[in-house]
C-alpha angles and dihedrals in degrees: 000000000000126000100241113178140338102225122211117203112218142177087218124028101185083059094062086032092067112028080057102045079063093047092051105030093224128107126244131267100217107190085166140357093256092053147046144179123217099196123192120153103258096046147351123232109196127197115210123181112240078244078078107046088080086075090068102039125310105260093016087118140013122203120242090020113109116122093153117054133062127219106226128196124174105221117176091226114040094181099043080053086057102058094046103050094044097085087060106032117088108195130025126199099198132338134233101323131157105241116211091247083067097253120126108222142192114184123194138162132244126226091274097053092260110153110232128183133201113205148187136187118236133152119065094269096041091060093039089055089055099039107128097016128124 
């Protein structure tokens, strides 16, 4: 079994398109104008409208609704992130912190409230832990 994709439901997808595209610095598959792909090699974060959401099971998600997951992306430098997401990010959890698991965070949410988090590892153990992944 492979992890494929963390999918965000959304009211407006060219909202979170865009506001992503600038997170992540890539561009947008658009197979259709209710959904999106955000491909990078070690994951893919989709973006699919609430129009959508009936195709799963009316009621199975609600946009704009997530108090439970993080959204997590490994940056190699978690400080320099920061600075250039702040003139487009509107609220920011915490800033650039050293965590006690080693790792150095910076949490912020998207225009729909999810909670994302850039990390780096940076203490021994911490770069030892994410050696050899994606």
């Amino acid at each position: 079994m492979n992890f494929a994709s963390v999918r965000i439901i959304t009211d407006d997808v060219d909202r979170l398109v865009e506001f992503y595209e600038k997170v992540m610095e890539v561009s947008a598959e658009r197979p259709a104008p209710v959904f999106a792909e955000l491909v990078v090699p070690s994951c893919t974060l989709a973006i699919g409208h609430s129009q959508t959401v009936s195709l799963f099971g009316t009621g199975s998600a609600v946009a704009a609704d997530n108090h439970t997951v993080i959204i997590e992306f490994h940056v190699h430098d978690v400080d320099a992130e920061y600075e250039r997401l702040k003139p487009f990010v509107n609220e920011w959890v915490k800033e650039p912190t050293t965590m006690p698991w080693g790792n150095r965070s910076a949490l912020f949410r998207d225009p729909d409230g999810n909670l994302v988090n850039l990390f780096e590892p940076v203490t021994e153990e911490a770069i030892k832990r994410f050696s050899g992944r994606g």
